[in-house]
Biopython code that builds the backbone (N, CA, C, O; Angstrom):
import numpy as np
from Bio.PDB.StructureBuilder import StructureBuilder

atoms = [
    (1, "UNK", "N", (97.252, 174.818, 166.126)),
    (1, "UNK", "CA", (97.366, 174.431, 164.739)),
    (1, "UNK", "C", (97.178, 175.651, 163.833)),
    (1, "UNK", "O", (97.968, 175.675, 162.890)),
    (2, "UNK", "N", (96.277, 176.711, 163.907)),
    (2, "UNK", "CA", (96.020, 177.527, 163.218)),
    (2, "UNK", "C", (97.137, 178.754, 163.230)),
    (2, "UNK", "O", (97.178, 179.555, 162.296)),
    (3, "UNK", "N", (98.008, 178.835, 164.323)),
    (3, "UNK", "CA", (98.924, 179.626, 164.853)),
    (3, "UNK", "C", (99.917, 179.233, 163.872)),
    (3, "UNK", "O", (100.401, 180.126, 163.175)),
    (4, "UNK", "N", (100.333, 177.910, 163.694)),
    (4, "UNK", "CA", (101.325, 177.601, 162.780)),
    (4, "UNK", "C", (101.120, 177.414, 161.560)),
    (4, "UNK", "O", (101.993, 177.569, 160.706)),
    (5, "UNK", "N", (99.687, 176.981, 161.273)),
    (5, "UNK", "CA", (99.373, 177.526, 159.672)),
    (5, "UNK", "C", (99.580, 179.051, 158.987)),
    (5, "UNK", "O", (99.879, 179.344, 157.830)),
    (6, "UNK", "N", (99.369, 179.707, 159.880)),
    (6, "UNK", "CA", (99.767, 181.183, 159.708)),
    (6, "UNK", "C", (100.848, 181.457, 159.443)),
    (6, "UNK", "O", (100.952, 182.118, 158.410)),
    (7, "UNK", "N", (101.888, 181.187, 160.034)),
    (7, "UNK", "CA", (103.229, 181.164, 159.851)),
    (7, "UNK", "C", (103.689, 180.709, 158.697)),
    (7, "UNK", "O", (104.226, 181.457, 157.880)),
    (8, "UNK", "N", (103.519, 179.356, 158.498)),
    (8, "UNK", "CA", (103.715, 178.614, 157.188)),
    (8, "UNK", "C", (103.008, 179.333, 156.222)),
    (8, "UNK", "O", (103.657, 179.488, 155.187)),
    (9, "UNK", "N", (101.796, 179.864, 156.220)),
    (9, "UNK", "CA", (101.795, 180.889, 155.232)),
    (9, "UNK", "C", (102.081, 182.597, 154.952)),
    (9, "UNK", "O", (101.734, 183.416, 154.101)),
    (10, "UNK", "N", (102.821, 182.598, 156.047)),
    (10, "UNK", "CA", (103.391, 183.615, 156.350)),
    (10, "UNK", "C", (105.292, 183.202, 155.380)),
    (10, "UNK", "O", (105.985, 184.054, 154.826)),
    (11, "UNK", "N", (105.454, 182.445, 155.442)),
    (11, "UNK", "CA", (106.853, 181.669, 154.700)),
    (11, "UNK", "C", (106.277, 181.551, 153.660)),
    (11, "UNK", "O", (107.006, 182.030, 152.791)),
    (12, "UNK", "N", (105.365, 181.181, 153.236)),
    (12, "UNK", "CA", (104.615, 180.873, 151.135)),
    (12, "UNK", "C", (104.891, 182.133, 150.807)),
    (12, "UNK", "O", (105.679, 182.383, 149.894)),
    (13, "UNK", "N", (104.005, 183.506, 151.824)),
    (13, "UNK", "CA", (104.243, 184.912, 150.782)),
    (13, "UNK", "C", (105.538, 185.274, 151.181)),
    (13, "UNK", "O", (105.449, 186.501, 151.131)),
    (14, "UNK", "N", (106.439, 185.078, 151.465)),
    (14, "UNK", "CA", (107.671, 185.537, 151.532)),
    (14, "UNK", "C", (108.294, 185.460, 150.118)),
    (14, "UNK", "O", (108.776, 186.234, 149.290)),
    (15, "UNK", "N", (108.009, 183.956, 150.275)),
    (15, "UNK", "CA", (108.188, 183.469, 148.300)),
    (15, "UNK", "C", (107.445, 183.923, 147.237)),
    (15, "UNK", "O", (107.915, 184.019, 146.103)),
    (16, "UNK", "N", (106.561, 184.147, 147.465)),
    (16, "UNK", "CA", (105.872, 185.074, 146.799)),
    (16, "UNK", "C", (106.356, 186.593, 146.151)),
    (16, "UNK", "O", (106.335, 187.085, 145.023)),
    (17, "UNK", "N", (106.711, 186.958, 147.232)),
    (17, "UNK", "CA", (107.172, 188.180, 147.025)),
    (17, "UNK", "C", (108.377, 188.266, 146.515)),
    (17, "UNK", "O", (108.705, 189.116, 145.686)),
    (18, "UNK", "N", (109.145, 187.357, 146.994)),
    (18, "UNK", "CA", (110.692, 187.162, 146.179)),
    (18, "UNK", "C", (110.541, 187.063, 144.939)),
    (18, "UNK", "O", (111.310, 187.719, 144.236)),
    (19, "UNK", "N", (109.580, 186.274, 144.337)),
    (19, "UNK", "CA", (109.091, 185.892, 142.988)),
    (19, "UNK", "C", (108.620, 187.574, 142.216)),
    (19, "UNK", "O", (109.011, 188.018, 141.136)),
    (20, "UNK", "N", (107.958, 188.030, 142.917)),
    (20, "UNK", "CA", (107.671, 189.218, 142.322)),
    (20, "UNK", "C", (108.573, 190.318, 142.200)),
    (20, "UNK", "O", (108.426, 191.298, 141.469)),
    (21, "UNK", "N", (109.514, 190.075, 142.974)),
    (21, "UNK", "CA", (110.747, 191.122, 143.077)),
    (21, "UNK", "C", (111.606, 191.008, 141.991)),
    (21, "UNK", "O", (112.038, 192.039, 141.475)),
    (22, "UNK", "N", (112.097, 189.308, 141.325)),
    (22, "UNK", "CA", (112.923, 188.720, 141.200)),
    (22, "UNK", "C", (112.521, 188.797, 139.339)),
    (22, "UNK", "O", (113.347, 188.572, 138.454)),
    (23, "UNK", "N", (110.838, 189.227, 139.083)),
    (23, "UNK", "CA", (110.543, 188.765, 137.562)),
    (23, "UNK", "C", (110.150, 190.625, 137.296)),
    (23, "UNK", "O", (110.208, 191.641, 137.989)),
    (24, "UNK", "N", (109.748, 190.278, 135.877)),
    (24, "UNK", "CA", (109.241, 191.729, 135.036)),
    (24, "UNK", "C", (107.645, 191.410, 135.656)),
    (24, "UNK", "O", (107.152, 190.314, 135.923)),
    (25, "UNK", "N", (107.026, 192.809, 135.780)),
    (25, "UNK", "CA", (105.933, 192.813, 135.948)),
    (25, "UNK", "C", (105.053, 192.415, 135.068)),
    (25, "UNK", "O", (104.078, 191.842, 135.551)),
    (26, "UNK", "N", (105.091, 192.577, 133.521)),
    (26, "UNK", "CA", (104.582, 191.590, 132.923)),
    (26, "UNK", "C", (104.438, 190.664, 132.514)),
    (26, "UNK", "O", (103.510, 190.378, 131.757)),
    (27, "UNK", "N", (105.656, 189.618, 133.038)),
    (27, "UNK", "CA", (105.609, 188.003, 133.230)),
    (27, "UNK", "C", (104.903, 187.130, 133.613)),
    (27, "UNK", "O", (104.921, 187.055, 134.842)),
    (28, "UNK", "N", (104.387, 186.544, 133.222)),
    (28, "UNK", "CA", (103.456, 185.172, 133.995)),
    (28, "UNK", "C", (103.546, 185.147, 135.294)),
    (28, "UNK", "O", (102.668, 185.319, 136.140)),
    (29, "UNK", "N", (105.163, 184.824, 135.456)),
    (29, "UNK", "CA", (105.448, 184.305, 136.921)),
    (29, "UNK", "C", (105.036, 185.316, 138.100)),
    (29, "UNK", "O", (104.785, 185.026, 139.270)),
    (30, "UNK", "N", (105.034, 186.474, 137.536)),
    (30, "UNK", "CA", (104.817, 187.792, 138.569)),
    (30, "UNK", "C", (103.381, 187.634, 138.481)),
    (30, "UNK", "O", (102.861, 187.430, 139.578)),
    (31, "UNK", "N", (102.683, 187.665, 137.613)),
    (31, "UNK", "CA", (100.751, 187.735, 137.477)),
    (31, "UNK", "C", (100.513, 186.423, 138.825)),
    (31, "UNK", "O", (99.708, 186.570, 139.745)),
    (32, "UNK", "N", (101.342, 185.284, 138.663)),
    (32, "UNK", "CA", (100.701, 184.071, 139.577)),
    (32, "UNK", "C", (101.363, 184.301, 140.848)),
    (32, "UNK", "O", (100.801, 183.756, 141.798)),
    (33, "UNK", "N", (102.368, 184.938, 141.104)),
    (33, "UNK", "CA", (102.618, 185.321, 142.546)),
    (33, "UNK", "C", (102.116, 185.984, 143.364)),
    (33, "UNK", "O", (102.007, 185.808, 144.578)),
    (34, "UNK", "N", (101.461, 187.576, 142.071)),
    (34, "UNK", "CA", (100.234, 188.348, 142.962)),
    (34, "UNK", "C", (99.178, 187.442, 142.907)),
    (34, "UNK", "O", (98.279, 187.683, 143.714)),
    (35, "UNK", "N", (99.025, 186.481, 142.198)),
    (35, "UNK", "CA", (97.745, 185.998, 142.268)),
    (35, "UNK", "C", (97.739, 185.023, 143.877)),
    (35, "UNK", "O", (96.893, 185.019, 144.771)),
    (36, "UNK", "N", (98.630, 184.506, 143.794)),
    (36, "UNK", "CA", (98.920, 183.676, 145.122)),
    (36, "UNK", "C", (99.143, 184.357, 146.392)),
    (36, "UNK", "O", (99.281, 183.720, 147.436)),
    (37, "UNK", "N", (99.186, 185.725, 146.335)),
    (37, "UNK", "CA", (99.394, 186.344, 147.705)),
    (37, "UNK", "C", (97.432, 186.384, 147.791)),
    (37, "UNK", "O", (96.831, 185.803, 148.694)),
    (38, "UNK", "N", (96.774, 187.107, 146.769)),
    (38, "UNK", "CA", (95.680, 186.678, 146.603)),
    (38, "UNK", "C", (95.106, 186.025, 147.976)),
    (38, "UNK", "O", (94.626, 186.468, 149.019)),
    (39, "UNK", "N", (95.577, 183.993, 147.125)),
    (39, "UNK", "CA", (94.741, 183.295, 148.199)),
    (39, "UNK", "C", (95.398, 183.400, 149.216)),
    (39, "UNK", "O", (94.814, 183.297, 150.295)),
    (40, "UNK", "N", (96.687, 183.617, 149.175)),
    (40, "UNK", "CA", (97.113, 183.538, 150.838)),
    (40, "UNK", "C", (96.548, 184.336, 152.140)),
    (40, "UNK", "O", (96.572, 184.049, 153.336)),
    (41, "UNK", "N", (96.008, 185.500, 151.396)),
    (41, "UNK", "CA", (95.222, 186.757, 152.252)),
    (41, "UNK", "C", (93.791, 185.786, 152.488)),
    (41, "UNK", "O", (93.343, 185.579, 153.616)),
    (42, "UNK", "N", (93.355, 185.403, 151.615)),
    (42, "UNK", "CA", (92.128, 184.563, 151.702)),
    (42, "UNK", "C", (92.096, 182.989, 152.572)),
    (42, "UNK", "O", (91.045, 182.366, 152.728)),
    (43, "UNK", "N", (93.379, 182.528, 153.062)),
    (43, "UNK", "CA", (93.577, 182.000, 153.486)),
    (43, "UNK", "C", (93.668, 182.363, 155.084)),
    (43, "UNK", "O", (92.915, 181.992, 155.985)),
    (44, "UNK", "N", (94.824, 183.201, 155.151)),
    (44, "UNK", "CA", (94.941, 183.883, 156.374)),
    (44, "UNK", "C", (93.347, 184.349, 157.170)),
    (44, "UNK", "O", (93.152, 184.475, 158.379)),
    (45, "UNK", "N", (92.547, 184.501, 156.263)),
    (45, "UNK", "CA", (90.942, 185.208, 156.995)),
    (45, "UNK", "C", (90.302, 183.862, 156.978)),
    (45, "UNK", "O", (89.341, 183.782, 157.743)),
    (46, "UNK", "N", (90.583, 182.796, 156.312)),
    (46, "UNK", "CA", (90.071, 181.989, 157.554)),
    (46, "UNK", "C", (90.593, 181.455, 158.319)),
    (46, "UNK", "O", (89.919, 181.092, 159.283)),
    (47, "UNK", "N", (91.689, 181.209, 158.301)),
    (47, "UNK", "CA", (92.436, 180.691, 160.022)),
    (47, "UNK", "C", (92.026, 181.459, 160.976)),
    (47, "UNK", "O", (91.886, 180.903, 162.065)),
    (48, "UNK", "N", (91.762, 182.687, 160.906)),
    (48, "UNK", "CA", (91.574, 184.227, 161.738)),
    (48, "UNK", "C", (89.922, 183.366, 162.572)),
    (48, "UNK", "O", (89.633, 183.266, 163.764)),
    (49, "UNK", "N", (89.259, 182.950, 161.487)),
    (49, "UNK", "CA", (87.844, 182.168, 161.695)),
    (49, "UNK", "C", (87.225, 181.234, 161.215)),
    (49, "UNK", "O", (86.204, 181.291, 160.530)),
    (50, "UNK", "N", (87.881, 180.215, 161.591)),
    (50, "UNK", "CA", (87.876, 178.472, 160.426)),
    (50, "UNK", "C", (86.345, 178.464, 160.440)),
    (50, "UNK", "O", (85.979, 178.493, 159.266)),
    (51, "UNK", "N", (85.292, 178.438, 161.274)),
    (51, "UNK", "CA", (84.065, 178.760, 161.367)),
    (51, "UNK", "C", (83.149, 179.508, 160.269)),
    (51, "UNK", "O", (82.013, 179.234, 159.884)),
    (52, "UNK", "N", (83.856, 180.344, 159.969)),
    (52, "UNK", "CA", (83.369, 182.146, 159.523)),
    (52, "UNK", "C", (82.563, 181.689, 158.082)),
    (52, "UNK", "O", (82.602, 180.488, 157.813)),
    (53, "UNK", "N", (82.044, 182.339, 157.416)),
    (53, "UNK", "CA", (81.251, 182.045, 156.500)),
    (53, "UNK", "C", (81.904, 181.916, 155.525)),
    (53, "UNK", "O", (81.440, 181.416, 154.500)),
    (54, "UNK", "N", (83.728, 182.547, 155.685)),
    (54, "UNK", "CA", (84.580, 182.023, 154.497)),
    (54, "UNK", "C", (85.102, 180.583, 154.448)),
    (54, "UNK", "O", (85.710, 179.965, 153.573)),
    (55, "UNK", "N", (84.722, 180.290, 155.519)),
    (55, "UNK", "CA", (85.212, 178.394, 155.113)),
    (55, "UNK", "C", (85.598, 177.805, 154.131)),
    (55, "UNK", "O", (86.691, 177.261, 153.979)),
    (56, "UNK", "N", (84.700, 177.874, 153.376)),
    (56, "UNK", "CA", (85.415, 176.977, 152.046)),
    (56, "UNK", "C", (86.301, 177.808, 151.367)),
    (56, "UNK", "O", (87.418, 177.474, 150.972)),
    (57, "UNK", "N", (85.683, 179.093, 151.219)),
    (57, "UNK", "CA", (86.539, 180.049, 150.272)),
    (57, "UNK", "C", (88.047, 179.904, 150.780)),
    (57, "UNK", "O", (89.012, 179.873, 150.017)),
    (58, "UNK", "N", (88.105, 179.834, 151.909)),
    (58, "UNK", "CA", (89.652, 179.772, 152.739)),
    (58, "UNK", "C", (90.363, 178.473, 152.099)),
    (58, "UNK", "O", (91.374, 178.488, 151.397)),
    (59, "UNK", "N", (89.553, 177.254, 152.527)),
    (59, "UNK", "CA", (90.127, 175.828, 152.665)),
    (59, "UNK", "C", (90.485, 176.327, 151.475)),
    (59, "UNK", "O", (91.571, 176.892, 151.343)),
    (60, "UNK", "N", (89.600, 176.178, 150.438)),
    (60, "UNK", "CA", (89.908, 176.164, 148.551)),
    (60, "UNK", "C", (91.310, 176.599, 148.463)),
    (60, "UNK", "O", (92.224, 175.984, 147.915)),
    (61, "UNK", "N", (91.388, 177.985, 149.204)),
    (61, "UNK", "CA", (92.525, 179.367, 148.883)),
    (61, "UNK", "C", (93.518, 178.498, 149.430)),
    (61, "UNK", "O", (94.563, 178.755, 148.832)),
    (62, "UNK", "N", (93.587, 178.173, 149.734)),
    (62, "UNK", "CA", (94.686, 177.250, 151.097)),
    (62, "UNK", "C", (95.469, 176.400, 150.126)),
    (62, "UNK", "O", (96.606, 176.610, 149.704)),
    (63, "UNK", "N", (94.182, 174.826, 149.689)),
    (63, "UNK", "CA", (95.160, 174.445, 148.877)),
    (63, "UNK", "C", (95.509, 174.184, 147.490)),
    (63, "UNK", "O", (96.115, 173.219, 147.025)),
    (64, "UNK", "N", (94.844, 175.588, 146.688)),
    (64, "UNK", "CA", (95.208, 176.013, 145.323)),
    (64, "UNK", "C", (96.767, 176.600, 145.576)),
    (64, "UNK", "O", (97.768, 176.546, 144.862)),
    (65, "UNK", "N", (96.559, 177.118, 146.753)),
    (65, "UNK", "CA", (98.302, 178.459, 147.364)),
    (65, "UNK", "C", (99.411, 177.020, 146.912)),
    (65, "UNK", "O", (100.073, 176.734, 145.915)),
    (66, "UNK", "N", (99.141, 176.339, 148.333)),
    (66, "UNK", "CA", (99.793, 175.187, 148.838)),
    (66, "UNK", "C", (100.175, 174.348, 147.243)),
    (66, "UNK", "O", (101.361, 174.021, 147.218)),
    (67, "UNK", "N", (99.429, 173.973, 146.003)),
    (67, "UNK", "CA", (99.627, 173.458, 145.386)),
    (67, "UNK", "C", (100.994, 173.893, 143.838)),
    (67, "UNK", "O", (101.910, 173.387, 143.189)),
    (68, "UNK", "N", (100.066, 175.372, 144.024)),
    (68, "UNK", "CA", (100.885, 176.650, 143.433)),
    (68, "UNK", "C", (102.536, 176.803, 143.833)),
    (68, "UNK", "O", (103.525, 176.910, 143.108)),
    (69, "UNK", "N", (102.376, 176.764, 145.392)),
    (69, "UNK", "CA", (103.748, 177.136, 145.774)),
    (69, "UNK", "C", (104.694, 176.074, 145.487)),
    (69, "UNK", "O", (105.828, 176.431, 145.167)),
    (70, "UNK", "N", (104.324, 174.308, 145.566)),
    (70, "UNK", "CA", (104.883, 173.455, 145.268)),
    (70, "UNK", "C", (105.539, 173.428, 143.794)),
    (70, "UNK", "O", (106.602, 172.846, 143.580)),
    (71, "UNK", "N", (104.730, 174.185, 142.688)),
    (71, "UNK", "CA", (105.346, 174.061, 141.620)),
    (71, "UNK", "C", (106.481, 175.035, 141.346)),
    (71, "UNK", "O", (107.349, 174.960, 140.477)),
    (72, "UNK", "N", (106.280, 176.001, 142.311)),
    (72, "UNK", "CA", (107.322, 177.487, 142.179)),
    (72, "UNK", "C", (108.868, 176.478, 142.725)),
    (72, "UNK", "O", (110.030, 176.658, 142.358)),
    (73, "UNK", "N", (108.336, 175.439, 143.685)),
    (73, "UNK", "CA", (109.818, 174.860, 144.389)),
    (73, "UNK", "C", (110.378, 173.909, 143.777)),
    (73, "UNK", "O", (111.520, 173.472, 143.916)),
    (74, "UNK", "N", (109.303, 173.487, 142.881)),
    (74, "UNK", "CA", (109.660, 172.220, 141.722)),
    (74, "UNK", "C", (110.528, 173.285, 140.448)),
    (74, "UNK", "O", (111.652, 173.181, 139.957)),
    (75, "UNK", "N", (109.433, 174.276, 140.234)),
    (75, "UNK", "CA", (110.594, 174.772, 138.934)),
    (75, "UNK", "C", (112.323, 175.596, 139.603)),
    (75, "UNK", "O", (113.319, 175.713, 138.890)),
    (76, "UNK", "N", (112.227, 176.117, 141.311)),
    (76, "UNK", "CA", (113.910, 176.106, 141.694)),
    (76, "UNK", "C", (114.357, 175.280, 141.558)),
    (76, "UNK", "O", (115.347, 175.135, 140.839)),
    (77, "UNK", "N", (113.764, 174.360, 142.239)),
    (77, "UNK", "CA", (114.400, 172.433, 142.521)),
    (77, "UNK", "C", (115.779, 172.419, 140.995)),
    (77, "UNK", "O", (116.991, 172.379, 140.781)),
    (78, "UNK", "N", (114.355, 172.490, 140.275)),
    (78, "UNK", "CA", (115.302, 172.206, 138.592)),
    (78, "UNK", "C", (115.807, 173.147, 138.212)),
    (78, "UNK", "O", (116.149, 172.944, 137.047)),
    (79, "UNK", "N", (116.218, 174.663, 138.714)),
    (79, "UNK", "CA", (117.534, 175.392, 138.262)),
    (79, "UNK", "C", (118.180, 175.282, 139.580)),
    (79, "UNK", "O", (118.917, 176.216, 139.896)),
    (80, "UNK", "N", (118.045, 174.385, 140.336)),
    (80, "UNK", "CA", (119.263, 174.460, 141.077)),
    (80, "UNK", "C", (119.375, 174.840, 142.257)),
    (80, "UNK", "O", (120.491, 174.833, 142.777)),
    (81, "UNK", "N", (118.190, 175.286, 143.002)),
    (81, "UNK", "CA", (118.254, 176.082, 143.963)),
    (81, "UNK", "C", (116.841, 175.613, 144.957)),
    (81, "UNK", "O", (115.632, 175.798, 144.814)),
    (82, "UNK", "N", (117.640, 174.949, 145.968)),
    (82, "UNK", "CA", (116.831, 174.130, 147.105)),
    (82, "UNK", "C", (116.509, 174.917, 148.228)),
    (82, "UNK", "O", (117.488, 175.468, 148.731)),
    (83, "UNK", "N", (115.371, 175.143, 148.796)),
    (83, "UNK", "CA", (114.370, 175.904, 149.810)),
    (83, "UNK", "C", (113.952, 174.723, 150.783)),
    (83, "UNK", "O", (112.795, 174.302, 150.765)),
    (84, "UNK", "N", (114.706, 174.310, 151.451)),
    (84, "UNK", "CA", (114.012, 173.978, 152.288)),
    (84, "UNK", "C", (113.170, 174.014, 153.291)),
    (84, "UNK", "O", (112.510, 173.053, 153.686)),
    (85, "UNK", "N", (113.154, 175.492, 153.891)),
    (85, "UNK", "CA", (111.763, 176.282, 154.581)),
    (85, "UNK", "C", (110.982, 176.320, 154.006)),
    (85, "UNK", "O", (109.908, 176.045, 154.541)),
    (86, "UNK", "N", (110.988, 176.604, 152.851)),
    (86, "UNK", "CA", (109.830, 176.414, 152.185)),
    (86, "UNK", "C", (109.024, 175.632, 151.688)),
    (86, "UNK", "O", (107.797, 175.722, 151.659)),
    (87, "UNK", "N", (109.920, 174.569, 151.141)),
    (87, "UNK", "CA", (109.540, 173.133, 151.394)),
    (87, "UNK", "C", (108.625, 172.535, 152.557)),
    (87, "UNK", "O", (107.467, 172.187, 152.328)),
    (88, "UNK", "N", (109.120, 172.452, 153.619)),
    (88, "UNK", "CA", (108.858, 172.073, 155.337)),
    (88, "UNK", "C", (107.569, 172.929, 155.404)),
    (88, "UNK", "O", (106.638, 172.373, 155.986)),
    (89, "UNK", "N", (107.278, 174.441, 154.819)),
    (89, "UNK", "CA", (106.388, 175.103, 155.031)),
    (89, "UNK", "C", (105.015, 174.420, 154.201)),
    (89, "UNK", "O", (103.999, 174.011, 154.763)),
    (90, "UNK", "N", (105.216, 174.417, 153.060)),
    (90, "UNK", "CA", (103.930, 173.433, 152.322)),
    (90, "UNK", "C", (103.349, 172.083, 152.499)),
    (90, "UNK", "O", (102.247, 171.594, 152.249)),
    (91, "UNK", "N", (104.630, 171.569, 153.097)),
    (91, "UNK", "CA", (104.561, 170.183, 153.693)),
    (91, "UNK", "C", (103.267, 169.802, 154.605)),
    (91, "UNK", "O", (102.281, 169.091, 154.416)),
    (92, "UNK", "N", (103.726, 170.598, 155.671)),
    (92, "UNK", "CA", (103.056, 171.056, 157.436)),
    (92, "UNK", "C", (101.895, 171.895, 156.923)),
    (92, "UNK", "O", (100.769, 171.776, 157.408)),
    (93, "UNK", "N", (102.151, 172.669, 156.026)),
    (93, "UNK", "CA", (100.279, 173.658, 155.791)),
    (93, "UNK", "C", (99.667, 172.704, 154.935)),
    (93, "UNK", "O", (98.463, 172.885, 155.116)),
    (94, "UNK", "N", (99.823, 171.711, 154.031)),
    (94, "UNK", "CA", (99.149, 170.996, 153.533)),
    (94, "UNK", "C", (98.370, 169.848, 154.646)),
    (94, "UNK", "O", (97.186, 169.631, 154.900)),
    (95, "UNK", "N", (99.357, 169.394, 155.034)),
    (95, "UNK", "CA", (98.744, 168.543, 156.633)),
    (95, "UNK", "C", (97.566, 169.155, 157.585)),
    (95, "UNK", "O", (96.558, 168.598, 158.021)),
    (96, "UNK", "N", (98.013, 170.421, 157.749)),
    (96, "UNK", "CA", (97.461, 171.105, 158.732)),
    (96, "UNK", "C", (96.462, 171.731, 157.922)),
    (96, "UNK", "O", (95.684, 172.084, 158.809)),
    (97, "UNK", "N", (95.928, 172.125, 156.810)),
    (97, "UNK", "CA", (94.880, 172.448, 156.349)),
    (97, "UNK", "C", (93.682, 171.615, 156.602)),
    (97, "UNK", "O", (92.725, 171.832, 157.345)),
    (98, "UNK", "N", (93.984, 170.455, 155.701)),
    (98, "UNK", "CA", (93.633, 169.415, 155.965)),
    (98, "UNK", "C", (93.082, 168.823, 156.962)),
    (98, "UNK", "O", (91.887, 168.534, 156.894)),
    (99, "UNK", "N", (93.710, 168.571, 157.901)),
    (99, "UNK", "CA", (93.174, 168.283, 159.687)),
    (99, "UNK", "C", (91.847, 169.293, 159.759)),
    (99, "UNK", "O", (90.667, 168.942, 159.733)),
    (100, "UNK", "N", (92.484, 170.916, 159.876)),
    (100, "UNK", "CA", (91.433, 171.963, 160.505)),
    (100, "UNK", "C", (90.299, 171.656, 159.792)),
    (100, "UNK", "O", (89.325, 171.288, 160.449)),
    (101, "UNK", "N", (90.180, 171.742, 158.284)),
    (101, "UNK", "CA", (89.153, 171.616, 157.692)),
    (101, "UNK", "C", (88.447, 169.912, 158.154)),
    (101, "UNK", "O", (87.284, 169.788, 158.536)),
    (102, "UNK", "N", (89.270, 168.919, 158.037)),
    (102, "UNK", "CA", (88.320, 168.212, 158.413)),
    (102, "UNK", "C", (87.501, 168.146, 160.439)),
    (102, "UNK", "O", (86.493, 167.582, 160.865)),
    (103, "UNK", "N", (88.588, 169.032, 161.160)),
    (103, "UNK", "CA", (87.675, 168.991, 162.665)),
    (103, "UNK", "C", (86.878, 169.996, 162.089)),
    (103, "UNK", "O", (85.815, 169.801, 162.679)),
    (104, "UNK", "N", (86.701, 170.868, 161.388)),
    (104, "UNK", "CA", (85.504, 171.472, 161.426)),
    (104, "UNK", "C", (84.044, 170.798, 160.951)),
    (104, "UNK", "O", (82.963, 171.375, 161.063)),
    (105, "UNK", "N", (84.243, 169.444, 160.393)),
    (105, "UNK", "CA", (82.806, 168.991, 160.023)),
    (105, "UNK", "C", (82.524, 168.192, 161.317)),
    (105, "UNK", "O", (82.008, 167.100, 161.082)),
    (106, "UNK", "N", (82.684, 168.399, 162.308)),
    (106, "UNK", "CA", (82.703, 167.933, 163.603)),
    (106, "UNK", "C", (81.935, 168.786, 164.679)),
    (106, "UNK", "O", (82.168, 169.984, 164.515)),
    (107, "UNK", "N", (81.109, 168.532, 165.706)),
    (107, "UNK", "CA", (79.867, 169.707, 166.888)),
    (107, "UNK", "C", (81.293, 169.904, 167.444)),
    (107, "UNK", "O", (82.131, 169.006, 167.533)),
    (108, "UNK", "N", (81.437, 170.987, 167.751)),
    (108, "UNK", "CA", (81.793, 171.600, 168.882)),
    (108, "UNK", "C", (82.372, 170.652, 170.000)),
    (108, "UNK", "O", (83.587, 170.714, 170.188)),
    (109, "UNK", "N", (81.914, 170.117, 170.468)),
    (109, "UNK", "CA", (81.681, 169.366, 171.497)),
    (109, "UNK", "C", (82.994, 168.127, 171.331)),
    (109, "UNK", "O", (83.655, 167.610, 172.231)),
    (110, "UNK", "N", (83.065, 167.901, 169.842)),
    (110, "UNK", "CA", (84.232, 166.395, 169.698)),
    (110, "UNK", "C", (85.369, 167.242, 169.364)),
    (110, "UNK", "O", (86.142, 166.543, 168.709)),
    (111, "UNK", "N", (85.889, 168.551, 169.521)),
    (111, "UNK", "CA", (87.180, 168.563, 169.299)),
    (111, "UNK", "C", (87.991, 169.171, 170.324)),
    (111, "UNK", "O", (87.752, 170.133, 171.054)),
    (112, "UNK", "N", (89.153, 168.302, 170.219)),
    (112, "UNK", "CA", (90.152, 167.884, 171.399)),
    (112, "UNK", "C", (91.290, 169.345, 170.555)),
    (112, "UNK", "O", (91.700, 169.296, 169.396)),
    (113, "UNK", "N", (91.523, 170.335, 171.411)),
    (113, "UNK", "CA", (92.772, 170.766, 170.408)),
    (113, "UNK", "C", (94.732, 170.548, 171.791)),
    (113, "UNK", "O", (95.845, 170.801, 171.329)),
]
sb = StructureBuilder()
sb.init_structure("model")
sb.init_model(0)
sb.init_chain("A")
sb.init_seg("    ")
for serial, (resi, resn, name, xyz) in enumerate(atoms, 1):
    if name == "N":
        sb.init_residue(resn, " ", resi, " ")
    sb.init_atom(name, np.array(xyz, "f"), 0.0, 1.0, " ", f" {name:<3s}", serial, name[0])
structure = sb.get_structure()
């Protein structure tokens, strides 16, 4: 699970970066894309260690990204221009956040992976 959360957020900063390529550096849209690679780095370090003392800081980063990136696909959606990897990618990391964070309030002992 954590293998493919990676990935899927490995597909968010892709968009990310397109976004930053694509605007003026002093645009909004460019400030919230670096800001979103941001959590995605903060994200990525805790999948690395869902455990780790960044736990929450991760989960949080995870799905502020995840929520963020949905609106970047809502404002293509409405000029016209459909992502569906990327789509499929927020979909599955929203799910899969979700899950990890909740087996982690779980001993050791009850999780099946």
């Amino acid at each position: 699970m954590g293998n493919d959360c990676r990935q899927d957020l490995s597909r968010l900063l892709e968009l990310c970066r397109a976004l930053c390529e694509r605007t003026e550096h002093q645009n909004a849209i460019y400030r919230l894309a670096r800001t979103l690679e941001g959590k995605a780095t903060q994200a990525q370090r805790w999948l690395l260690d869902p455990r780790g003392p960044q736990c929450q800081v991760g989960y949080e980063a995870s799905k502020a990204l995840i929520a963020q990136a949905n609106q970047f696909i809502q404002t293509e959606l409405e000029e016209g221009i459909e992502n569906l990897k990327f789509q499929g990618s927020c979909s599955r990391l929203h799910s899969q956040t979700d899950q990890l964070y909740a087996m982690l309030g779980k001993p050791l002992s009850n999780l099946h992976f």
